[in-house]
C-alpha positions as CSV (number, residue, x, y, z in Angstrom):
1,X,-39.8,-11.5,-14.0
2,X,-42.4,-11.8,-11.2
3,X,-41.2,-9.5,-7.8
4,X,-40.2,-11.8,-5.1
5,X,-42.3,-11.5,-2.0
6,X,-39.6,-10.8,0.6
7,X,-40.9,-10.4,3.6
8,X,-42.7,-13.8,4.1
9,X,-39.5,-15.9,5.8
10,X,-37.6,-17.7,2.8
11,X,-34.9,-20.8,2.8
12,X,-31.8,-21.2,0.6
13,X,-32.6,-23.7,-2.3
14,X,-32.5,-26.7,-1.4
15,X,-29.4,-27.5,-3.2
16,X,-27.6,-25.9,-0.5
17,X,-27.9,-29.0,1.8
18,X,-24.9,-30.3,-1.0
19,X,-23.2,-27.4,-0.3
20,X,-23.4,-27.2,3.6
21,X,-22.8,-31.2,3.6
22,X,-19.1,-30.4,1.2
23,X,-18.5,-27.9,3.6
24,X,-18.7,-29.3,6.7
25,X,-16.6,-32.1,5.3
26,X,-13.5,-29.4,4.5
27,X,-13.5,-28.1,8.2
28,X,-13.6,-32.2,9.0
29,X,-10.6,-32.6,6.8
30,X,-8.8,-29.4,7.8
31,X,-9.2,-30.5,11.8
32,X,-8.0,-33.7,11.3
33,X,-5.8,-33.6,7.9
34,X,-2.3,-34.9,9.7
35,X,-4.3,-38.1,10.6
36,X,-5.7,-38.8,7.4
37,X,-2.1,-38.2,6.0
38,X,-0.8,-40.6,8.6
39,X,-3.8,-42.9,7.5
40,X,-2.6,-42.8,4.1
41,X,1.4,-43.1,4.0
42,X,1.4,-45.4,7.4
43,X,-1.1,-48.0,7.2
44,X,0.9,-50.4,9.4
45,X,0.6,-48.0,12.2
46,X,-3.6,-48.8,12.3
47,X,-4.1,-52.8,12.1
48,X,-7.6,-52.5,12.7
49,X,-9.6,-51.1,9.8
50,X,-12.7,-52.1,10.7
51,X,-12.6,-49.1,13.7
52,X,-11.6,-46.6,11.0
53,X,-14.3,-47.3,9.1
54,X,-17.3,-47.0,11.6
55,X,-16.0,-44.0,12.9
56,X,-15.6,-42.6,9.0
57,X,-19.4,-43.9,8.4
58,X,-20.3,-42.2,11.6
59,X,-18.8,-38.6,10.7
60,X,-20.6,-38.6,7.6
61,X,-23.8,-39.5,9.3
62,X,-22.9,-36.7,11.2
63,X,-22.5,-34.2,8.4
64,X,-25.4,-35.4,6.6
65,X,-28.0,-34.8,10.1
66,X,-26.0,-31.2,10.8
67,X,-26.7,-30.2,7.0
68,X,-30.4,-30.7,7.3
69,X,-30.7,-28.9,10.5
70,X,-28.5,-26.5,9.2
71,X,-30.5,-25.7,6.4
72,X,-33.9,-26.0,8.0
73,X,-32.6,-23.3,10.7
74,X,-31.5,-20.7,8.2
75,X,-33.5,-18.2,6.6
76,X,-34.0,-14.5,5.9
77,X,-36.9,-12.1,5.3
78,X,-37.1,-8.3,5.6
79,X,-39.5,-6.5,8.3
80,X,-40.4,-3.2,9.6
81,X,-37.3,-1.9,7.6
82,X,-35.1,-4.1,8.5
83,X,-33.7,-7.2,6.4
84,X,-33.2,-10.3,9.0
85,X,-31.3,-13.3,8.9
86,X,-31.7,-16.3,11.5
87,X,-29.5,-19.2,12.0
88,X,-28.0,-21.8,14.0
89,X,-29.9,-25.0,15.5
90,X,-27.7,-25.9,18.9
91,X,-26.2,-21.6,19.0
92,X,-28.7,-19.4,17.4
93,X,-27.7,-16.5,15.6
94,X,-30.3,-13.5,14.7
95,X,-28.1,-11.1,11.9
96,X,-30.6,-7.6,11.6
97,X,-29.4,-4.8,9.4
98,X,-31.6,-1.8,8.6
99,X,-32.0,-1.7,5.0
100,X,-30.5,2.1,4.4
101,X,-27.2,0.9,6.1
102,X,-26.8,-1.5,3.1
103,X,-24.0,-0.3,1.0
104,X,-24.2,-3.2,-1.6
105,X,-25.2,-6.7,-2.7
106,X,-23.2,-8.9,-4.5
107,X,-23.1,-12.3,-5.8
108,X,-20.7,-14.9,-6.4
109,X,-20.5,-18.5,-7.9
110,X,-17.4,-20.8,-7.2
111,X,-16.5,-24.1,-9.0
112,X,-19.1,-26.3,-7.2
113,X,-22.3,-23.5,-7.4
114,X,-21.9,-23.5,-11.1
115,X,-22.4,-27.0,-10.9
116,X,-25.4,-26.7,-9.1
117,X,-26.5,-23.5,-10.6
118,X,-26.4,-21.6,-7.3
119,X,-24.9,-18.3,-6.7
120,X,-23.9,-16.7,-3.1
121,X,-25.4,-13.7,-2.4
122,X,-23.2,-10.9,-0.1
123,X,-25.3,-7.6,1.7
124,X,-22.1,-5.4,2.9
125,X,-22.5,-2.8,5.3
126,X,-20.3,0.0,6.3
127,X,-20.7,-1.8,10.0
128,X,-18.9,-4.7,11.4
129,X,-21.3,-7.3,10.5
130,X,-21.4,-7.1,7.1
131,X,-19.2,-10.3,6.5
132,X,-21.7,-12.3,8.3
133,X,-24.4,-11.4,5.8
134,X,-23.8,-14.0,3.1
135,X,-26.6,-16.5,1.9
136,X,-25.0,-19.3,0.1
137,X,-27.1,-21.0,-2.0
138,X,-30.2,-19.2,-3.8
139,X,-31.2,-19.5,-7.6
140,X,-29.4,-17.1,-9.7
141,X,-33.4,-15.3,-10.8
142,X,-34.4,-15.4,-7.5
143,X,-30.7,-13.7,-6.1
144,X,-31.0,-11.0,-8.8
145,X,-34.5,-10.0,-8.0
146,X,-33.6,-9.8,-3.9
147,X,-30.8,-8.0,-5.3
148,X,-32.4,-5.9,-7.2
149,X,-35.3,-5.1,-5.0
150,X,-32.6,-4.4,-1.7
151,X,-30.8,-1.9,-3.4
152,X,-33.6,-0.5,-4.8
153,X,-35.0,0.7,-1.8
154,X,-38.6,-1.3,-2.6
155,X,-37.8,-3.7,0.1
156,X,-38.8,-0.5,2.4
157,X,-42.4,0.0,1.1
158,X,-43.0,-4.3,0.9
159,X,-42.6,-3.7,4.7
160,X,-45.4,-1.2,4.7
161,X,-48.0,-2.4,2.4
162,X,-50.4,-5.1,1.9
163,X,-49.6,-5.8,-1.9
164,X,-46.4,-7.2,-1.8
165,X,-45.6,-7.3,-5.8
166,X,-43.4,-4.2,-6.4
167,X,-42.4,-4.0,-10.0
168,X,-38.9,-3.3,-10.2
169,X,-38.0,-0.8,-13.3
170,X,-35.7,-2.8,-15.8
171,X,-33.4,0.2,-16.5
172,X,-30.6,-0.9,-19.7
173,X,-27.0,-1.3,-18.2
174,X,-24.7,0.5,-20.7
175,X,-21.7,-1.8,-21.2
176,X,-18.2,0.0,-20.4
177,X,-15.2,-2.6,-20.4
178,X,-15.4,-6.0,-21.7
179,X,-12.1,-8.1,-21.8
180,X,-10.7,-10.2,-25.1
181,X,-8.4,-13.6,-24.6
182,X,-5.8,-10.7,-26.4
183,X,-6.5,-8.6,-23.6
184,X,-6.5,-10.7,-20.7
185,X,-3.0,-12.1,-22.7
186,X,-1.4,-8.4,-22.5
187,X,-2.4,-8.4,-18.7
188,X,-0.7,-11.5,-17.6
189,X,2.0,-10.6,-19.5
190,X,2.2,-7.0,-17.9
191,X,2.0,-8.5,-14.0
192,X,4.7,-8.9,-11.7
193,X,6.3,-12.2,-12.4
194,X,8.9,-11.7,-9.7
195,X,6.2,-11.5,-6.7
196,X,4.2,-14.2,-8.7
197,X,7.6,-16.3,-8.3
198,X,8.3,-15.6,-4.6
199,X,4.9,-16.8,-4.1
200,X,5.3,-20.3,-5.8
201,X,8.5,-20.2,-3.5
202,X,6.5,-19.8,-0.5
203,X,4.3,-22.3,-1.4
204,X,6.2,-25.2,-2.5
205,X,8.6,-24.4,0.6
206,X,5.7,-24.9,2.9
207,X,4.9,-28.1,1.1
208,X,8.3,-29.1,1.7
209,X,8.6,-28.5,5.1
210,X,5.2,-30.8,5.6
211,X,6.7,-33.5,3.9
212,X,10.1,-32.9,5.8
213,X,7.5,-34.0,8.8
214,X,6.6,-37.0,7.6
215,X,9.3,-38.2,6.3
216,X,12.3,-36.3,8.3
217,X,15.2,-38.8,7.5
218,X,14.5,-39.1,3.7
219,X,13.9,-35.6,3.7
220,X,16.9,-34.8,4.8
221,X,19.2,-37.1,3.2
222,X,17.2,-36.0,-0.5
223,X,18.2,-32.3,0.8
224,X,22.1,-33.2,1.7
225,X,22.0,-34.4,-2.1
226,X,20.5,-31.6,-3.7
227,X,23.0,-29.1,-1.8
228,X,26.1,-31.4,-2.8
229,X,24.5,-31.4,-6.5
230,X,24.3,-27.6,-6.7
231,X,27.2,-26.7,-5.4
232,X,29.7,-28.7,-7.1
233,X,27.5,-28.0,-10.8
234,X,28.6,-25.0,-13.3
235,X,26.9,-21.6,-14.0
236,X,25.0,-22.8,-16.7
237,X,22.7,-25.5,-14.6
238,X,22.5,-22.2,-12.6
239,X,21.3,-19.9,-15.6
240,X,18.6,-22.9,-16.3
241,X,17.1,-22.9,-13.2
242,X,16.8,-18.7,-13.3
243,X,15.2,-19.2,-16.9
244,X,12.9,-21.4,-15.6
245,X,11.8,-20.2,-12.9
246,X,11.0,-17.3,-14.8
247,X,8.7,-19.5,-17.0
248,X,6.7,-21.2,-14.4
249,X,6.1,-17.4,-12.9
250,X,5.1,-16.1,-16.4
251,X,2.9,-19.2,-17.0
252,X,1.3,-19.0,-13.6
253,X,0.6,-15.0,-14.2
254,X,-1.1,-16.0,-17.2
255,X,-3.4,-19.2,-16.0
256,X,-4.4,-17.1,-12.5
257,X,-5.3,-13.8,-15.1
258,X,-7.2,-15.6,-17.3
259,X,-8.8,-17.6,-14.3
260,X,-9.5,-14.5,-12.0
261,X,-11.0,-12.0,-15.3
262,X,-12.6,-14.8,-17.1
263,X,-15.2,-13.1,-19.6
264,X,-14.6,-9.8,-17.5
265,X,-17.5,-7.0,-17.8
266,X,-17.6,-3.4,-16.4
267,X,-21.2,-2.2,-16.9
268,X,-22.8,1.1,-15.7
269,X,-27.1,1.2,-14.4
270,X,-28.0,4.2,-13.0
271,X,-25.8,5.2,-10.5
272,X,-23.9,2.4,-10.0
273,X,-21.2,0.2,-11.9
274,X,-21.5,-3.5,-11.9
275,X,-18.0,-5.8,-12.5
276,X,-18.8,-9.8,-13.3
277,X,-15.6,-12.3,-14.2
278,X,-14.1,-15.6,-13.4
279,X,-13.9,-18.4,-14.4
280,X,-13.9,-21.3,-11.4
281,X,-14.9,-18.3,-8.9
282,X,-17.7,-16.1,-10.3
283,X,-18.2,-12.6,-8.8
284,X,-21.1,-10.0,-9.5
285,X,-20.1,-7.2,-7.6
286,X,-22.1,-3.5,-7.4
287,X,-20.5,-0.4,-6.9
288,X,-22.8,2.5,-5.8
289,X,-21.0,5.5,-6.9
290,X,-21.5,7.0,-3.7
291,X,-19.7,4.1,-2.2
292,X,-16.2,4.8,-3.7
293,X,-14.0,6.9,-1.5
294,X,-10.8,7.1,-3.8
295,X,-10.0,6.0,-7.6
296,X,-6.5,4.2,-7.8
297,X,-4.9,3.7,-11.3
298,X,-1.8,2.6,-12.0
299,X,0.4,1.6,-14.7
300,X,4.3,0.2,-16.0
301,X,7.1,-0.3,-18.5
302,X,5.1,-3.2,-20.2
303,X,1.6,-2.0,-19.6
304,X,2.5,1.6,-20.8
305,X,3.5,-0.1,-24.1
306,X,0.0,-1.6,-24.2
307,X,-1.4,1.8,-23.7
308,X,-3.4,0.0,-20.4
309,X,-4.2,1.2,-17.0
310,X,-5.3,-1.7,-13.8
311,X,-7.9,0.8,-11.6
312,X,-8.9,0.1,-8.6
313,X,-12.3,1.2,-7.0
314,X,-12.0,1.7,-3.5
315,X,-15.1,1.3,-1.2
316,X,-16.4,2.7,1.9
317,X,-16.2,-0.9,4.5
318,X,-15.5,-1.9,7.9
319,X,-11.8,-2.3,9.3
320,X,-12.4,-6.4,9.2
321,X,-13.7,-5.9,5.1
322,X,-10.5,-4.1,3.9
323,X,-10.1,-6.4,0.8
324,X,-13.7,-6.8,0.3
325,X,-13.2,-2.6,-0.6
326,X,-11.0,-3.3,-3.4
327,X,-12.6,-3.8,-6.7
328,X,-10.5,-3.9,-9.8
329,X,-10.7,-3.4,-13.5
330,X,-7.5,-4.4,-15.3
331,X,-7.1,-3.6,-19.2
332,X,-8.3,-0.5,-19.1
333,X,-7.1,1.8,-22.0
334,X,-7.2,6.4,-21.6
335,X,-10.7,6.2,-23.1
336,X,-12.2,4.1,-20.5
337,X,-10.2,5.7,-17.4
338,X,-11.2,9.0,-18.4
339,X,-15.0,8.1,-19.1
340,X,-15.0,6.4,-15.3
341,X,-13.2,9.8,-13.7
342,X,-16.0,12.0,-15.3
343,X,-18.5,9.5,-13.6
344,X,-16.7,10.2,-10.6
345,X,-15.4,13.7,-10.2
346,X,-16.8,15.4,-12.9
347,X,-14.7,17.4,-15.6
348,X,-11.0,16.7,-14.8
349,X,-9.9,20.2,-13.6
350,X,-6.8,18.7,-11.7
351,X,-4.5,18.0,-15.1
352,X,-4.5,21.9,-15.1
353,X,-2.8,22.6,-11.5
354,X,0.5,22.4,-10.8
355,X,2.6,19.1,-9.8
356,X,4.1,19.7,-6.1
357,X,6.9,17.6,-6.1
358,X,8.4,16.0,-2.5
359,X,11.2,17.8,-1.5
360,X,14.4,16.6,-2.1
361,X,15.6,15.6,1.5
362,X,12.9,12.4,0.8
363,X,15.4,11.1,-1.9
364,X,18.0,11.9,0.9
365,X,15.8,9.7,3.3
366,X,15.3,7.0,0.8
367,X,18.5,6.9,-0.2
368,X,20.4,6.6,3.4
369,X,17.4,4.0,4.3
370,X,17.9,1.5,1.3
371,X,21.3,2.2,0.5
372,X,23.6,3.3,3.0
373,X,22.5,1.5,6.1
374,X,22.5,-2.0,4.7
375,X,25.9,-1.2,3.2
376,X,27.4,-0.1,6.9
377,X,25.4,-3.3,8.4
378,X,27.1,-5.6,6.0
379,X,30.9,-3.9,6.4
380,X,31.9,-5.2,9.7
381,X,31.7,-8.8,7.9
382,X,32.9,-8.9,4.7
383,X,34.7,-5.4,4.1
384,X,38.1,-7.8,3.4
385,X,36.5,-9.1,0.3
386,X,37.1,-7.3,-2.9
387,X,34.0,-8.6,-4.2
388,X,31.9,-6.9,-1.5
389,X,33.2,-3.3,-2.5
390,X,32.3,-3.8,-6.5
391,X,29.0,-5.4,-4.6
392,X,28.5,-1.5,-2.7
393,X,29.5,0.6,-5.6
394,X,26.7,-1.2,-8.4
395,X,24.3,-1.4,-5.2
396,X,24.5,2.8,-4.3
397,X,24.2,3.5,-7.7
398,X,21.1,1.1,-7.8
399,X,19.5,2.4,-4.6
400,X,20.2,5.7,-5.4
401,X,18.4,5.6,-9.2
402,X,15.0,4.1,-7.3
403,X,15.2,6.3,-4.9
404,X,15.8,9.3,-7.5
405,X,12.5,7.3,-9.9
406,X,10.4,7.3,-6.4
407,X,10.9,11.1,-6.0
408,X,10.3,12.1,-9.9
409,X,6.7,10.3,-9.5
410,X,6.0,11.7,-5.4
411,X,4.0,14.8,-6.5
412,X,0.1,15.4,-5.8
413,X,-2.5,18.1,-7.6
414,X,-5.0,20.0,-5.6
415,X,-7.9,22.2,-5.7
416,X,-10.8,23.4,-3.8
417,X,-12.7,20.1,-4.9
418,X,-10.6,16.9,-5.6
419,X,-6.8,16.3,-4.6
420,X,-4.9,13.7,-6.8
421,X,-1.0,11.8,-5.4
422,X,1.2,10.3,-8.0
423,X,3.5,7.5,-6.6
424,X,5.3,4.8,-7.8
425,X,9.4,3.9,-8.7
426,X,9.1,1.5,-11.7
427,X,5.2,1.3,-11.9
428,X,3.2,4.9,-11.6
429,X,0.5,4.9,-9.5
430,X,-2.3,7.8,-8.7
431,X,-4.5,8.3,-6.3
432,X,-7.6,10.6,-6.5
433,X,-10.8,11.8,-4.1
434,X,-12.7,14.3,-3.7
435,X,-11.9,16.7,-0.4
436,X,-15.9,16.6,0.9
437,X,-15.1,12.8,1.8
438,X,-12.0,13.0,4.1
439,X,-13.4,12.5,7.4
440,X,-9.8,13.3,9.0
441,X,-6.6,14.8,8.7
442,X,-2.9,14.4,10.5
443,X,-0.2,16.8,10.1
444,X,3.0,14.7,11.0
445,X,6.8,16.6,11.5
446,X,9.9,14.4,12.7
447,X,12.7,16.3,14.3
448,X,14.7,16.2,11.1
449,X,12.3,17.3,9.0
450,X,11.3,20.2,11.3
451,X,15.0,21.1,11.4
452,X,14.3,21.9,7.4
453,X,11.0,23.1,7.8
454,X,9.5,20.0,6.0
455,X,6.4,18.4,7.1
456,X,4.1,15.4,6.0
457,X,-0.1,15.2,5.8
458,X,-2.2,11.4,6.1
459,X,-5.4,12.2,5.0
460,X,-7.9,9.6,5.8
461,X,-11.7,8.3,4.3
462,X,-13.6,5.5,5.1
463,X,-11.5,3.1,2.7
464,X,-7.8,4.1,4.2
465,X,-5.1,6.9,4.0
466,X,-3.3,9.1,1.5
467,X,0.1,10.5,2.2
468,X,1.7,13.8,0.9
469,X,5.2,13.0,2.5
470,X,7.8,15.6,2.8
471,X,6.4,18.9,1.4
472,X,7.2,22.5,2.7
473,X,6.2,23.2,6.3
474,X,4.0,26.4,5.5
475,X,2.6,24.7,2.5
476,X,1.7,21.7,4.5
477,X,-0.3,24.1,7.5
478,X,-2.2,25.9,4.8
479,X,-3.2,22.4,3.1
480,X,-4.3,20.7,6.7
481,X,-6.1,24.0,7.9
482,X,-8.2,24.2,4.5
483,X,-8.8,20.6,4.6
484,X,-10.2,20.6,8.1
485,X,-12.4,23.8,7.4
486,X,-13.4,22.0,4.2
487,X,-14.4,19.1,6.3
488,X,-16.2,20.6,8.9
489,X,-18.8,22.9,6.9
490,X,-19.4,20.4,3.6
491,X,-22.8,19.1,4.0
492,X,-22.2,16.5,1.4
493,X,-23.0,13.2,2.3
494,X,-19.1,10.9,2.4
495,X,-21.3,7.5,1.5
């Protein structure tokens, strides 16, 4: 492929202008959405059409003269070092980031750029303004060569010279992870149906209450019914309605997993990984190695019988990116974790320190927090029924087993490079960085904790906080004095 010349100014194709055009027409239908519902289920209410039309011709002559100076006002170029993006017609907006502040650049497709055969393009920062920098509609060559040639670093010398053709060396990417329908199949299977269920809850209780708007007396006698129904049926309509609901959250899990990792790939060039998937939402996301603060993996009952791990790269990105950070790669089996860790923090040297366990007084904690105080909450009101006491003992017992599970996992490995926290109750979870990128540390002691010489330590990067909870108070000094000394002479660059 021929190098881009990228510092002459440059446009979006011109297939953006369907892309500006569809969404200005959202933000039109999100404004005014409750009249075109009114529009639609009230028709007596407006007699005259006629008006409803002209003003409906009129909005999309509208759209189409904002998409044209939309798109005639927006392009990008890179100068003196600096990569530049203008837009705006009627409030002008100049974007500027200097090109060795750029942490990454990613691409992504939705439903309607596959169509056109478009992709996004996304330069992220470690600043504030790195969710500004998004250029929605280039030509998939032309957004892998900018790519390419912005992380690269040859952007910097087309700045300086007169021959703007840089070749860009076409190094092989080694391919790490790649996802099966048998995988992506063990994945869904593996997720947490219950939070997938409370979410389909959510939703169809929000449609409800719209509707309920609309239509508040039919709503409401359709309601009265359904209560009367329920009540007065027997325990097996009530067992249906629990098996399926379990159902629709196990189908949903599988449709949004095989939606979301779609033809998933984890590939490695250089010194960076790359993750493409989806399916209606395409991603191509780079991660710089240097990039990732922490390494989260985790795992369960049902994806410890598939022998699979979900990791989680976490990135180095400003407070209003935090989900932009998270990068995951689901389906991964021992091989691959281990392979990825040795990319990250060399031989694994951790496995051979000791677990330092939470001290007990934490399942104390969790124990009085989940299980005691609702039970004394709840007393006062239905300590008469008999029911309520068989109700206490089975939910003690409960409380107390989590809270034993969550203190068998709370442990953490350390040495004088990396530091690695296990957490978790039914899942396990671990957490791993190495010490030369914690940019600060915060010993923390309640009054009940120093009255048993316990303490806790949050140890912060760029991409969030570890805790150690509830360790030994000498213990915890040592660990937050070396870890402060550690910090203060590495020279080692944290991004």
């Amino acid at each position: 492929m021929n190098s881009i010349d990228i510092t002459k100014p440059t446009r979006q194709s011109i297939k953006g202008l369907a892309l500006i055009f569809i969404q200005g027409l959202r933000q039109s239908i999100r404004m005014f959405w409750p009249m075109v519902l009114i529009l639609v289920f009230q028709k007596e209410i407006f007699e005259n059409k006629m008006v409803w039309g002209i003003i409906g011709i009129a909005i999309f002559i509208l759209l189409i003269i904002h998409s044209i100076l939309f798109y005639l006002n927006f392009y990008f170029y890179v100068t003196n070092g600096e990569f530049i993006l203008k837009k705006g017609y009627l409030r002008k907006k100049i974007l500027t980031i200097p090109l060795d502040r750029i942490q990454s650049v990613n691409t992504k497709q939705n439903l309607l750029q596959q169509l056109l055969n478009v992709v996004t393009l996304e330069i992220d920062t470690a600043g504030t303004v790195g969710k500004e920098l998004k250029i929605h509609a280039l030509e998939k060559p032309f957004a892998t060569e900018l790519q390419n040639q912005l992380r690269s670093g040859k952007a910097k010398k087309l700045a300086g010279e007169t021959d703007t053709q840089v070749e860009i060396n076409d190094v092989t990417e080694k391919l790490i992870l790649k996802l099966t329908p048998i995988d992506l199949l063990k994945i869904g299977i593996s997720q947490n149906h219950l939070r997938t269920g409370l979410i389909i809850l959510a939703f169809g209780f929000q449609i409800f209450q719209k509707i309920q708007d609309i239509y508040e007396e039919k709503a409401e006698e359709y309601s009265s019914e359904l209560v009367n129904y329920m009540s007065n049926s027997n325990w097996a309509l009530l067992i249906f309605l629990i098996i399926f609901f379990l159902i629709i959250s196990i189908l949903y899990s599988l449709v949004s997993t095989a939606i979301k990792y779609f033809d998933f790939k984890l590939l490695k060039k250089e010194d960076a990984y790359r993750v493409e998937s989806g399916l209606v939402n395409k991603r191509n996301v780079i991660i710089p190695l240097n990039k990732v603060q922490e390494l989260n993996w985790e795992t369960g009952p049902i994806k410890k019988q598939f022998g699979i791990y979900n990791l989680v790269f976490k990135q180095a990105v400003s407070g209003q990116n935090r989900r932009q950070q998270l990068v995951d790669a689901p389906g991964c089996l021992t091989e691959h974790l281990e392979l990825l860790k040795n990319d990250l923090f060399g031989k694994d040297e951790l496995s051979e320190m000791p677990k330092i366990h939470s001290d007990r007084y934490y399942f104390r904690r969790l124990w009085i927090l989940y299980g005691w105080i609702p039970v004394i909450l709840a007393t006062p009101f239905l300590f008469s029924n008999w029911r309520f006491w068989i109700g206490v003992f089975v939910w003690l017992i409960i409380s107390g087993a989590y809270g034993f599970l969550i203190l068998n996992k709370r442990y953490f490995r350390i040495n004088g490079k990396q530091i690695r926290i296990s957490k978790g109750a039914i899942s396990h979870k671990w957490k791993q960085m190495e010490l030369f990128k914690i940019q600060a540390v915060e010993f923390r002691q309640t009054i009940f904790q120093k009255r048993r010489s316990l303490a806790s330590l949050h140890l912060m990067n760029a991409s969030g906080t570890m805790t150690i909870p509830y360790i030994n108070e000498l213990m915890a000094k040592q660990i937050y004095d070396y870890l402060l000394y550690h910090t203060e002479i590495s020279e080692k660059r944290w991004m």
